[in-house]
Every structure is written in structure tokens, then in C-alpha cells.
Backbone as JSON Lines, residues from 0, in Angstrom:
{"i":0,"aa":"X","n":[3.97,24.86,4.73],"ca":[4.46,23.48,4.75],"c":[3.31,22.52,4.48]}
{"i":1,"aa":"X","n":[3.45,21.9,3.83],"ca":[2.4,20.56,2.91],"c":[2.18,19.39,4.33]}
{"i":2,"aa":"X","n":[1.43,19.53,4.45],"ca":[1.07,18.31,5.63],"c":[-0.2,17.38,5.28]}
{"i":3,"aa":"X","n":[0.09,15.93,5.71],"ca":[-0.5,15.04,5.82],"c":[-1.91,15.0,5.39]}
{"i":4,"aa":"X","n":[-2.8,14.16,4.73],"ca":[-4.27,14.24,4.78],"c":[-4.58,13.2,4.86]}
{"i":5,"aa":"X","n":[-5.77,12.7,5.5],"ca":[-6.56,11.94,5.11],"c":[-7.75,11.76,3.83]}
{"i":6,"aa":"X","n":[-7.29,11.06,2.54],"ca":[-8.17,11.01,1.56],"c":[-9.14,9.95,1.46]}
{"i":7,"aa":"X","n":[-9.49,9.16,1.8],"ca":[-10.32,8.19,1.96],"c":[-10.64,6.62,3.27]}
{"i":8,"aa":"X","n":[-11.23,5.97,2.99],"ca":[-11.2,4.78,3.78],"c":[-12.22,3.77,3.69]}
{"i":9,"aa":"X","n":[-11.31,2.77,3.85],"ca":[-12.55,1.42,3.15],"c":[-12.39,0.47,4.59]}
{"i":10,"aa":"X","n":[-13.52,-0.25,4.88],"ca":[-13.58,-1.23,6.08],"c":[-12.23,-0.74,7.27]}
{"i":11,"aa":"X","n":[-11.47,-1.75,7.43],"ca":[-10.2,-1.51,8.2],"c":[-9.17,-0.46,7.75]}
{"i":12,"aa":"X","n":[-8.72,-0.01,6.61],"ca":[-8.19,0.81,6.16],"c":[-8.57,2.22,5.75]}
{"i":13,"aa":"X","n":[-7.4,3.28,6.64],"ca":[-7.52,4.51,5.98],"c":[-6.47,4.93,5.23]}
{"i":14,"aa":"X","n":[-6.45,5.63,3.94],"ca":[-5.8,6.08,2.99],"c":[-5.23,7.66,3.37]}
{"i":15,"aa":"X","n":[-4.1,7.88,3.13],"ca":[-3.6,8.86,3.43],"c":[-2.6,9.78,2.54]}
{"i":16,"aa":"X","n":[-2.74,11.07,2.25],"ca":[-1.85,11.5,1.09],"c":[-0.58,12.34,1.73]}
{"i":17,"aa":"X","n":[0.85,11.93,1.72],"ca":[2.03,12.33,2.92],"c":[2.39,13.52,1.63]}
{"i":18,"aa":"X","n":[2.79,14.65,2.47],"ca":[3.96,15.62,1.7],"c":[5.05,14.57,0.77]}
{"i":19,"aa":"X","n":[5.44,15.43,-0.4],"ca":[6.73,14.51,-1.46],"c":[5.44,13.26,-2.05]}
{"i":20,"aa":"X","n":[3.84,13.36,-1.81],"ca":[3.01,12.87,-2.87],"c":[3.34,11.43,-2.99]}
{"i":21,"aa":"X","n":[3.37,11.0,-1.36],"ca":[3.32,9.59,-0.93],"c":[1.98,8.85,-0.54]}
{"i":22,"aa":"X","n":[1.59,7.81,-1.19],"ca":[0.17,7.91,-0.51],"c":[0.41,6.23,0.73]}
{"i":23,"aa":"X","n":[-0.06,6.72,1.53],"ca":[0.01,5.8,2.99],"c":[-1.14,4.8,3.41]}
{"i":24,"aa":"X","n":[-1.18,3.6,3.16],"ca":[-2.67,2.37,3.27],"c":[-2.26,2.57,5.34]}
{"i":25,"aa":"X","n":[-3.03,2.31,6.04],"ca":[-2.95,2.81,7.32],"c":[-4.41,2.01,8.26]}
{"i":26,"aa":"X","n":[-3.26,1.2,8.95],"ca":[-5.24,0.43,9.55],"c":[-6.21,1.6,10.23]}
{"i":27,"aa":"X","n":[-7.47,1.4,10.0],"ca":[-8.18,2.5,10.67],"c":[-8.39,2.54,11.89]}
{"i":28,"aa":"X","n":[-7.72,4.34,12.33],"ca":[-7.91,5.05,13.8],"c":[-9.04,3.57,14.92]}
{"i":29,"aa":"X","n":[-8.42,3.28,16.29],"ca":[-9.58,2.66,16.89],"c":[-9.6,1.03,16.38]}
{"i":30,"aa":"X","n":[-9.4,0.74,15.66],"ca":[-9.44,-0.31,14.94],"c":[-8.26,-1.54,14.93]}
{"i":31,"aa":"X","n":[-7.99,-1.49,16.56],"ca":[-7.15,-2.92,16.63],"c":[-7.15,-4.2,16.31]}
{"i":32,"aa":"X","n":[-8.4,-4.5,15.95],"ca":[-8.74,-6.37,15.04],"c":[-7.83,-6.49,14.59]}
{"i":33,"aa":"X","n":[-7.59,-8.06,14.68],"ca":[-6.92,-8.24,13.38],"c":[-7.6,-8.71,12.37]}
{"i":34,"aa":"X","n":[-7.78,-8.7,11.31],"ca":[-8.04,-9.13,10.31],"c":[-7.55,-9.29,9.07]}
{"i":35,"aa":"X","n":[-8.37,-10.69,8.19],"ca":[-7.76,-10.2,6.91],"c":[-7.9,-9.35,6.03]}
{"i":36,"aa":"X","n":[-7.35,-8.84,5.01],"ca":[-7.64,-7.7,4.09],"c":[-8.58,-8.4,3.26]}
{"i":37,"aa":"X","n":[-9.71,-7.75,2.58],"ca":[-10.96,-8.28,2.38],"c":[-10.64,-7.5,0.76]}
{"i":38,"aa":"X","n":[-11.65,-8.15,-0.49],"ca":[-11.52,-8.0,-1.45],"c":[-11.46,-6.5,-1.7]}
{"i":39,"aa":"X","n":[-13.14,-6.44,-1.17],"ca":[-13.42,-4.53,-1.25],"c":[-12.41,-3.68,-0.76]}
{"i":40,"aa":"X","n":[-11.48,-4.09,0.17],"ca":[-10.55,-3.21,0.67],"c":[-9.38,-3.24,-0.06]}
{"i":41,"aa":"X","n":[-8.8,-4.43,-0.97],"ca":[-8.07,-4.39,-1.55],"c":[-8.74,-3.73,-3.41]}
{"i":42,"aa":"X","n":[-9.25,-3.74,-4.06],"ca":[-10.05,-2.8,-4.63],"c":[-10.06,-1.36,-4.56]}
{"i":43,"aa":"X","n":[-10.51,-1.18,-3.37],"ca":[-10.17,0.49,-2.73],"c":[-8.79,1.06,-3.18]}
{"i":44,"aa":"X","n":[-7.97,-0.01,-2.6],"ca":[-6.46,0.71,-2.46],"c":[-6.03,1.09,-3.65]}
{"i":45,"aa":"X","n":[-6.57,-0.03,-4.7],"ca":[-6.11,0.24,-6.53],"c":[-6.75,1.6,-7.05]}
{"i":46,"aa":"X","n":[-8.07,1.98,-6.72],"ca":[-9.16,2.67,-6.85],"c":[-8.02,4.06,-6.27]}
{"i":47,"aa":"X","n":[-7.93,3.99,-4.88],"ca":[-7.65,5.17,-4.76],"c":[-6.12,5.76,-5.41]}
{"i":48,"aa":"X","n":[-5.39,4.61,-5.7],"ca":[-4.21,4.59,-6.14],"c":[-4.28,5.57,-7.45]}
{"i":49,"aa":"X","n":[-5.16,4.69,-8.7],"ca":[-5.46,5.61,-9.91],"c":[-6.3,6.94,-9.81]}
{"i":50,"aa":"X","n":[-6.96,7.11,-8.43],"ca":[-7.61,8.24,-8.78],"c":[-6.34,9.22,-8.06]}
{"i":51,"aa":"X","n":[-5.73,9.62,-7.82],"ca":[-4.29,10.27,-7.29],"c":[-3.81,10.52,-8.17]}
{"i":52,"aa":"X","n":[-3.08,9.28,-9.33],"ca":[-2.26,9.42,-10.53],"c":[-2.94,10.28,-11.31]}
{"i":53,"aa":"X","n":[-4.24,10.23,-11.49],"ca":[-5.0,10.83,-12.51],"c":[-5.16,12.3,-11.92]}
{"i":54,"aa":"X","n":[-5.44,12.38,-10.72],"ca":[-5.57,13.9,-10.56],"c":[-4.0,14.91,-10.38]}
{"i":55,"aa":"X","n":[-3.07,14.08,-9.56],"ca":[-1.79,14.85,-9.65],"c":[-0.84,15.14,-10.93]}
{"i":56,"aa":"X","n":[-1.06,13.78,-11.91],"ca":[0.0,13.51,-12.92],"c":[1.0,12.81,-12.5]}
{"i":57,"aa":"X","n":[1.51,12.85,-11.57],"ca":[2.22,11.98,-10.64],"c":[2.6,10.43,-10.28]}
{"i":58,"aa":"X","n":[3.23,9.98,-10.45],"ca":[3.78,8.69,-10.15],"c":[3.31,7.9,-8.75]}
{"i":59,"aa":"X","n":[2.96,6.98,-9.07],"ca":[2.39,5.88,-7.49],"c":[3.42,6.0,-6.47]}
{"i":60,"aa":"X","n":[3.76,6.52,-5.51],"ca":[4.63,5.7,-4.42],"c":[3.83,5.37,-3.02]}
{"i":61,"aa":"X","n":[3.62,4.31,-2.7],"ca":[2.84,4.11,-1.31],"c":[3.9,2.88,-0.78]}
{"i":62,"aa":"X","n":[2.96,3.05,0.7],"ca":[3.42,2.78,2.07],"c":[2.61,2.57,2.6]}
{"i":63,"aa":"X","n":[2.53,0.88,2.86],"ca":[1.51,0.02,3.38],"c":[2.07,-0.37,4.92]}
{"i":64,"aa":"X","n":[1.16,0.0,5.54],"ca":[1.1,-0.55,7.1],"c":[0.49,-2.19,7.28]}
{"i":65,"aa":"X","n":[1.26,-2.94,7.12],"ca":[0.8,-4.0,7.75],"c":[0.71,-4.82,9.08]}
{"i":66,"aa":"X","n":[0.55,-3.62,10.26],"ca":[0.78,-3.77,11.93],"c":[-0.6,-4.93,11.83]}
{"i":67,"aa":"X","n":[-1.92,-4.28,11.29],"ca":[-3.02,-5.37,11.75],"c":[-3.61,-6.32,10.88]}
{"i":68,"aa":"X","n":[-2.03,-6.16,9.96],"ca":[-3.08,-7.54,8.89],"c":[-2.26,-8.65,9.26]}
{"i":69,"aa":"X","n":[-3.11,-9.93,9.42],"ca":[-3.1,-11.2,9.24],"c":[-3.11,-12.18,8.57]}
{"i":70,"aa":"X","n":[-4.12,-11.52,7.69],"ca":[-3.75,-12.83,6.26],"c":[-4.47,-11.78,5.39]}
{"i":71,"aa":"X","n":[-4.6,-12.16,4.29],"ca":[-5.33,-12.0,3.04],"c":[-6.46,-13.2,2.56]}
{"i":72,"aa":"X","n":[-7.84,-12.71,2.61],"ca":[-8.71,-13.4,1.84],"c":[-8.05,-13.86,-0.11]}
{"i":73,"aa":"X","n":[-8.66,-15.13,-0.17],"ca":[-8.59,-16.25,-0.96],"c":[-8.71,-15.1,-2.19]}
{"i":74,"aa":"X","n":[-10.02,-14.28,-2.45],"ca":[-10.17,-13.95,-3.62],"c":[-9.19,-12.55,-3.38]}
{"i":75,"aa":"X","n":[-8.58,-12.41,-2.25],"ca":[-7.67,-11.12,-2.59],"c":[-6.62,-11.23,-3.58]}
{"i":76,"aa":"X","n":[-6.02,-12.9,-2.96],"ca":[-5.17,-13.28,-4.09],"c":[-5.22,-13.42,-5.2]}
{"i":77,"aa":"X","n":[-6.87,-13.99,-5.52],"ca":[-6.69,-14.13,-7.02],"c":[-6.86,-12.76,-7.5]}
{"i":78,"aa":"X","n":[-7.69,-12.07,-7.21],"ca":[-7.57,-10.63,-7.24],"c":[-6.5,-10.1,-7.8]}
{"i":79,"aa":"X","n":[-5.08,-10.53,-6.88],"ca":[-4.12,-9.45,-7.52],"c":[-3.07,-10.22,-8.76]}
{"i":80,"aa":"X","n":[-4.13,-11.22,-9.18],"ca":[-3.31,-11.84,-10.26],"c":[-4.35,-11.67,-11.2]}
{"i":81,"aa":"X","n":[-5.09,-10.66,-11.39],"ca":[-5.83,-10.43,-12.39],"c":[-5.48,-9.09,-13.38]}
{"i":82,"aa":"X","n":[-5.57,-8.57,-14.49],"ca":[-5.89,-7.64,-15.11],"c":[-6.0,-6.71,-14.48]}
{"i":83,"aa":"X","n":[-7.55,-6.04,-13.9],"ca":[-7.72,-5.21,-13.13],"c":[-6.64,-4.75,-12.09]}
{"i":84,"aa":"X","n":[-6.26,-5.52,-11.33],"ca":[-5.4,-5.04,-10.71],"c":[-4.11,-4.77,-10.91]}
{"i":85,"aa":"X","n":[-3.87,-5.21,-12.12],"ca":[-2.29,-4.1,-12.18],"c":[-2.48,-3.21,-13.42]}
{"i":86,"aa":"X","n":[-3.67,-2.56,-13.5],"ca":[-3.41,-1.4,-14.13],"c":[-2.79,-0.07,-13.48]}
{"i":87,"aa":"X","n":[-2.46,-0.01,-12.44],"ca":[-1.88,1.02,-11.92],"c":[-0.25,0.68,-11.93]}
{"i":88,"aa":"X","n":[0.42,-0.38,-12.29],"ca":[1.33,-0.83,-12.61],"c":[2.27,-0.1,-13.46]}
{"i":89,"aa":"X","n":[2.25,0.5,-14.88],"ca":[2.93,1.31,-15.31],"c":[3.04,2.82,-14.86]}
{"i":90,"aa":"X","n":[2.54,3.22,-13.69],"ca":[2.61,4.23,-12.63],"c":[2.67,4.18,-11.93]}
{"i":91,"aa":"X","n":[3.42,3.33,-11.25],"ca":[4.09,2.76,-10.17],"c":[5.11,3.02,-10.04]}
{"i":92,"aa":"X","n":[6.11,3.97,-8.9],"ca":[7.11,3.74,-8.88],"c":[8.06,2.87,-8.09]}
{"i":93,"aa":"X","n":[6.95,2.68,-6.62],"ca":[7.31,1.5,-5.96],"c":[6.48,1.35,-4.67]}
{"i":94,"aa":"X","n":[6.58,0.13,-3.75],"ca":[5.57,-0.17,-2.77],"c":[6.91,-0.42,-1.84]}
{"i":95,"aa":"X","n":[6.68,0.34,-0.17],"ca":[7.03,0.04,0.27],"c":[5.94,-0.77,1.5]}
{"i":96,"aa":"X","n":[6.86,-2.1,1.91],"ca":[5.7,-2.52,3.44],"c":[6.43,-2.22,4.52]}
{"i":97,"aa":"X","n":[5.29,-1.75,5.46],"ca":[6.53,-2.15,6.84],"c":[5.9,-2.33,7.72]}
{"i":98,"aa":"X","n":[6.47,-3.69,7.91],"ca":[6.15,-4.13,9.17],"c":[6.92,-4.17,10.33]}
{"i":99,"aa":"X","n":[5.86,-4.07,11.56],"ca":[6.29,-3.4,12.78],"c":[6.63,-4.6,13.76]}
{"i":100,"aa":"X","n":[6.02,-5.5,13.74],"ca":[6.1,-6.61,14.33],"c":[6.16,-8.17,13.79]}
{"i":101,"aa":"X","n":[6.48,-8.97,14.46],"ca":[6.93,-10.16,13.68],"c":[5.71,-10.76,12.63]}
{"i":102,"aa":"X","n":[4.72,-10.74,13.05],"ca":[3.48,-11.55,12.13],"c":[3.37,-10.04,11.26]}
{"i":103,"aa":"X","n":[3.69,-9.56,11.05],"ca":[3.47,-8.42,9.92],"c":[4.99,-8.41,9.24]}
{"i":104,"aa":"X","n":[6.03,-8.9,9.88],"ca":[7.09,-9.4,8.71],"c":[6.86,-10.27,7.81]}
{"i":105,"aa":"X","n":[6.08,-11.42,8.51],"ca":[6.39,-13.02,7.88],"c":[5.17,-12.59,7.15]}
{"i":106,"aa":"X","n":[3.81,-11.71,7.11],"ca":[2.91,-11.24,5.86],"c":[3.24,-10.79,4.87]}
{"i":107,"aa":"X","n":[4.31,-10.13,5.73],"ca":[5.34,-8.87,4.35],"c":[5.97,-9.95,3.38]}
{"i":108,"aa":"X","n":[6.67,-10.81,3.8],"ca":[7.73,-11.5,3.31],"c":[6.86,-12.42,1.96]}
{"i":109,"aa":"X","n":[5.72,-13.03,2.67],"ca":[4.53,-13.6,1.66],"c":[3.89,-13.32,0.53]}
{"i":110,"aa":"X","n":[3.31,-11.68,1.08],"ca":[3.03,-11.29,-0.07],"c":[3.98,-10.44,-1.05]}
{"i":111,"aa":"X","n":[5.36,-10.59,-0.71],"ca":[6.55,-10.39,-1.74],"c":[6.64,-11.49,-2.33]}
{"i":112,"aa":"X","n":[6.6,-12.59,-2.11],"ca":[6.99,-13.56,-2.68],"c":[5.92,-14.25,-3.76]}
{"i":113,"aa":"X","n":[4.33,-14.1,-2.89],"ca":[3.45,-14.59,-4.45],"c":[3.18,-13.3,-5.39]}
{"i":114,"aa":"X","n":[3.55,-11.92,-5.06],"ca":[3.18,-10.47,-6.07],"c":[4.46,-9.79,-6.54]}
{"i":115,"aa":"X","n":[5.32,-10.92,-7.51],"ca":[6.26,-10.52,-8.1],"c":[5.28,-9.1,-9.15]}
{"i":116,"aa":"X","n":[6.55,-7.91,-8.93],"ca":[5.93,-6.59,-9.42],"c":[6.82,-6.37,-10.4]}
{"i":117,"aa":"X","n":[6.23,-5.41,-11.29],"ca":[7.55,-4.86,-12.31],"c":[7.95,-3.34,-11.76]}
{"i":118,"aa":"X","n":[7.61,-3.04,-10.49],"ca":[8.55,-2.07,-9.71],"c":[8.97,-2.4,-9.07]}
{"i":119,"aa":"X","n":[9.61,-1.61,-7.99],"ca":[10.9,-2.29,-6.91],"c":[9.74,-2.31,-5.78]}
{"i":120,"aa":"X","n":[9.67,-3.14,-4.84],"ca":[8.49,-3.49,-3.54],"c":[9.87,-3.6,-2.54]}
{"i":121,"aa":"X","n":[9.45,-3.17,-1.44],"ca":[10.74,-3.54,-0.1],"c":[9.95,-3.51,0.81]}
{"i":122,"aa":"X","n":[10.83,-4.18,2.2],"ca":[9.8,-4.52,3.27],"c":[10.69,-3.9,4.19]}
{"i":123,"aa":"X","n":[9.98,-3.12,5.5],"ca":[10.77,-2.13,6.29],"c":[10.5,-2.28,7.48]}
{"i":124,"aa":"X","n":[11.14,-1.81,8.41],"ca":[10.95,-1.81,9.92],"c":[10.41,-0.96,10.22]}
{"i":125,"aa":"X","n":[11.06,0.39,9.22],"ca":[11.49,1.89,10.26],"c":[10.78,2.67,9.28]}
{"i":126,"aa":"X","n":[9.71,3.21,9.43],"ca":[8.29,4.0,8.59],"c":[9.33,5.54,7.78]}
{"i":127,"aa":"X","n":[10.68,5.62,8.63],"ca":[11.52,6.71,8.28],"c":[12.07,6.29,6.98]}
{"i":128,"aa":"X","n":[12.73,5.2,7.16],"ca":[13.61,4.4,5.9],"c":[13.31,4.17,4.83]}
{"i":129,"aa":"X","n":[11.62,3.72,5.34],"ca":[10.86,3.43,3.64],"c":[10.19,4.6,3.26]}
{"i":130,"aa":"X","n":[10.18,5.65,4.1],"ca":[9.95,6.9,3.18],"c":[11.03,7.78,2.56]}
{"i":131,"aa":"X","n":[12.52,7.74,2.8],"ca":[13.41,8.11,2.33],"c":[13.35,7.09,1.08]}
{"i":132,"aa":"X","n":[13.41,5.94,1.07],"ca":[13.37,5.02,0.06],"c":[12.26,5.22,-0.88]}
{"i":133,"aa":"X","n":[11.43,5.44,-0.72],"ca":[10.13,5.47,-1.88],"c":[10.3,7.17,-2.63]}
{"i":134,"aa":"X","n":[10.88,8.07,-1.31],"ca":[11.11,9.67,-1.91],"c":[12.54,9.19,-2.85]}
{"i":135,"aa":"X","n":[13.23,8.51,-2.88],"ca":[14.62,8.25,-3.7],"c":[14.07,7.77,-4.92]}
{"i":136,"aa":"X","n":[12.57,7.35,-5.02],"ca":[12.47,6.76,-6.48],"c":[12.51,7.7,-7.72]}
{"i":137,"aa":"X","n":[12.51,7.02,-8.82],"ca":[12.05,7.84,-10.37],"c":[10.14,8.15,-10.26]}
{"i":138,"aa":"X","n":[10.19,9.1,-11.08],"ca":[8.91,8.9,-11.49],"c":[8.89,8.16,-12.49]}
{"i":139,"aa":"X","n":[7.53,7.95,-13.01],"ca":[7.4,6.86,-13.74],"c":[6.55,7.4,-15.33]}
């Protein structure tokens, strides 16, 4: 049976690769701060995103924990309205968020609303739902 790994980790975030070749953004073990997501960490996530596609052949599906984020730094945003960052975009099959608590809804809800995607993005309660949902996608 295919179980869980840990593949990487940048500042607050650890990266994780789930059975069905889900990859999981996950605040890091110990690491209750809150904070915002910082450029380098948002970087990472793209980084580790394409290096996955490239080694499996495989289609993007991740599952972002947003329990300890708070906001997003200024240049994260412009960040994800750049070039660079949506090259992992046509291997994408979709992003799920889920948030667990109320200030990680109303983050969720935000950054749906300024990172219109050309895959399907959903925001979740139940870490079960949005992995049945992201395993229901196409590849890409």
C-alpha cells in the first residue's frame, strides 16, 4: 500500500506527496505562528509542483492547508500574476483549499477571488471531500 511522504519544505511549509499522486502544501510540524506566506515559500510550492510533473508524467493535483496562514505578502501577489508562476498551469488539474477555521475561510475565499485559474480551484472544510474531489479530476 502507497503511503504518504514527505518531499520537501520551505520556511513554514512542508510539502507532501499523498497515494492517487496528490501533492499536499501543509504548515510545518511544531510550527503554530501565524504568518504570512512569504515569496520564497510561495516559489517553493511552484518549484516543487513542476519538479513532480516532470518526474511522474503526471498531472498537478494539490491540497493546500491554509489552518496557519494569515495573509499573503505584497510581492506574493504580484508574484502570482506573473509569467513564472503559472507555468505549471497547463498541468494542472486542480487546487483544492481547505480551510479549517474561519480566518482560513475568509483567506480561502480571497485568494479565489484575486487568482482566477484556468483549472477548477475549490475551497473545503473536510480534508476527505477535497481529496475525493481532486482524485475525481482529469489528467491534464
Amino acid at each position: 500500500m502507497e503511503m504518504e511522504k514527505k518531499i520537501d519544505s520551505c520556511g513554514q511549509l512542508d510539502f507532501w506527496l499523498l497515494p492517487a499522486g496528490i501533492l499536499e502544501v501543509r504548515p510545518a510540524v511544531g510550527l503554530e505562528k501565524k504568518s504570512p506566506l512569504t515569496l520564497a515559500e510561495a516559489k517553493k510550492t511552484e518549484e516543487v509542483q513542476a519538479k513532480y510533473h516532470k518526474e511522474s508524467g503526471r498531472s498537478i493535483r494539490l491540497l493546500v492547508r491554509l489552518d496557519n496562514l494569515t495573509n499573503v505578502d505584497k510581492e506574493v501577489n504580484a508574484f502570482w500574476k506573473t509569467a513564472e508562476s503559472k507555468l505549471n498551469d497547463p498541468y494542472t488539474s486542480g487546487i483544492a483549499l481547505l480551510a479549517s477555521n474561519l480566518v482560513s475561510k475568509m483567506m480561502g475565499s480571497v485568494l479565489l477571488a484575486i487568482n482566477r485559474q484556468e483549472y477548477p480551484t475549490k475551497l473545503f472544510q473536510s480534508r476527505e471531500k477535497a481529496l475525493k474531489w481532486l482524485e475525481s479530476l482529469e489528467e491534464r
